[in-house]
N, C-alpha and C positions, 0 to 999 in steps of 0.2 A: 205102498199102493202104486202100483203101476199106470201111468196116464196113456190113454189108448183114443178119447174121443174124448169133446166135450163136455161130456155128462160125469166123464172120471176128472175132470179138471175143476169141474160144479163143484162135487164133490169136496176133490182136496179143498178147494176153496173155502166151502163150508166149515170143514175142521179145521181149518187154521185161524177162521174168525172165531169161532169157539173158544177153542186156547186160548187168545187175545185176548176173549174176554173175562171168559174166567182168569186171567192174569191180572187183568183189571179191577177184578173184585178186590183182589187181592192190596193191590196198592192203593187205591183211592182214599181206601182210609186214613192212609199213611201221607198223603198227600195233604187231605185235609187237616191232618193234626198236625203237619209241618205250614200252613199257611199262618198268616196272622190278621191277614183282610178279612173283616166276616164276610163279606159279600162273595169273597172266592172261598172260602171253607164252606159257606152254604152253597155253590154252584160246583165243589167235588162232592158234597154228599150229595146232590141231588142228580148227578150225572151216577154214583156210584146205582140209586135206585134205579134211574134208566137202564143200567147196563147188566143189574139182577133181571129185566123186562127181554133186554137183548137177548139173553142167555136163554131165556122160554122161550121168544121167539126163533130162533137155532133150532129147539128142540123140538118145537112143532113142525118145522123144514123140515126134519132130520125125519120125523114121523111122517109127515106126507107123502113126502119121498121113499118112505118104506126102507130108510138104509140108516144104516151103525151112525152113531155121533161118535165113536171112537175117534182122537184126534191125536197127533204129535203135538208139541210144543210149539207153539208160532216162536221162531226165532227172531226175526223182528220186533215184535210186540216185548219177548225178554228184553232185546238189545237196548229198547227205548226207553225201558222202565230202570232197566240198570244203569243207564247213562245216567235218567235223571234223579237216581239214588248215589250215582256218586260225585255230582254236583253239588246235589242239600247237604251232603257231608263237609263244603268248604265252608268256611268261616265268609258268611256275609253277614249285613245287616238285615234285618226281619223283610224291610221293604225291596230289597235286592231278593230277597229270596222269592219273594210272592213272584216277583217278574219274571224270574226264574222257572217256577211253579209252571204259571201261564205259559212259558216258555215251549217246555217239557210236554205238558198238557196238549196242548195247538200240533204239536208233533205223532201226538199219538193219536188226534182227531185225525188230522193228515191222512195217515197210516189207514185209518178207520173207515175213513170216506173213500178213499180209490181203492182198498178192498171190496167195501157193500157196492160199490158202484161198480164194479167188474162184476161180482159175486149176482146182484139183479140184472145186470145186464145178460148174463147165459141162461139165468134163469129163464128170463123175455124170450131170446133165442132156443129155448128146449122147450116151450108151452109149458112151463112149470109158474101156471100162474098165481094160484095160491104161495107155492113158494115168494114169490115176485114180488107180490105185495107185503110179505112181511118183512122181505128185504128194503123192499122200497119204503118202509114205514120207519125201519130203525136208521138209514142212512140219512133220509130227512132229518131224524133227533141227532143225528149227528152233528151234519150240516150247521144245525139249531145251535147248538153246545159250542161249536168253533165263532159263531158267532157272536154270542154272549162273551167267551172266555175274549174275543178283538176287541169287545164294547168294552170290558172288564178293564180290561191292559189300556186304550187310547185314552180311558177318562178316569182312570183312579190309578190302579196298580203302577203304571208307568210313570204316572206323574209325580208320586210319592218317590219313588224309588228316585228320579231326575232331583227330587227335591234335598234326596239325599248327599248325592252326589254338589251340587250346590252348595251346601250348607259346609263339608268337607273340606270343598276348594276356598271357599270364605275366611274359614277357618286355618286352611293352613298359609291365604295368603296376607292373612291376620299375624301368624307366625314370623314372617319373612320380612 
């Protein structure tokens, strides 16, 4: 697609959060079955049901707007998912991995939120107000989700994983 004016940049925009998310469908389950905190296994499947809600919302854009949801592959969105598939592949301990998780996760909120927030912001700028607000409705769940996954990591996930790390050095200066 060729970008010629704003409303062709909207556009691309659109279909690249698309892709992201349906990438996303994809992995979260796999995210959640590599957790071991219930508290983060049940806040990846409950972002995974957000992000089945994302993908409507898109498609309703896609319809009001009267144009193709056809999309390429958000390159991005791969790059972050692959990164954090080939981290869970090293050998850490369960609570390293969670932090990990979070890690990974917080990265693709990142990704997530200054997409929809660009993506509603031309929306605002083209009077594409119905668009706008569904933008603006799934960036808030975003926002939402980054800030749960900070509460998550500052008062459990991290603290375990610290405690790990702890217990290690104890132990090997128990050795020495």
């Amino acid at each position: 697609m060729k970008i010629k004016n704003l409303r062709d940049l909207f556009i691309h925009e659109l279909r690249d959060l698309l892709s992201a998310e349906k990438q996303l469908l994809k992995a979260l389950p796999k995210m959640a079955k590599a957790a071991t905190n219930e508290e983060l296994k049940e806040s990846f499947e409950t972002h995974l049901r957000q992000t089945e809600e994302h993908v409507e919302r898109l498609e309703q854009v896609f319809e009001g707007l009267d144009i193709s949801s056809r999309s390429e592959k958000c390159a991005a969105m791969e790059g972050l998912i692959e990164e954090a598939q080939k981290l869970l592949k090293e050998e850490m301990p369960p609570e390293i991995r969670d932090a990990a998780l979070i890690a990974a996760a917080q990265r693709v909120e990142h990704y997530e939120i200054a997409a929809y927030g660009s993506a509603r912001t031309f929306a605002e700028v083209l009077d594409a107000d119905e668009a706008m607000d569904l933008l603006e409705q799934t960036l808030e769940e975003e926002k939402e989700t980054d800030v749960k996954l900070t509460e998550l990591a500052e008062e459990v996930v991290n603290v375990e994983a610290q405690q790990v790390g702890e217990e290690e050095a104890e132990s090997e200066s128990a050795r020495d």
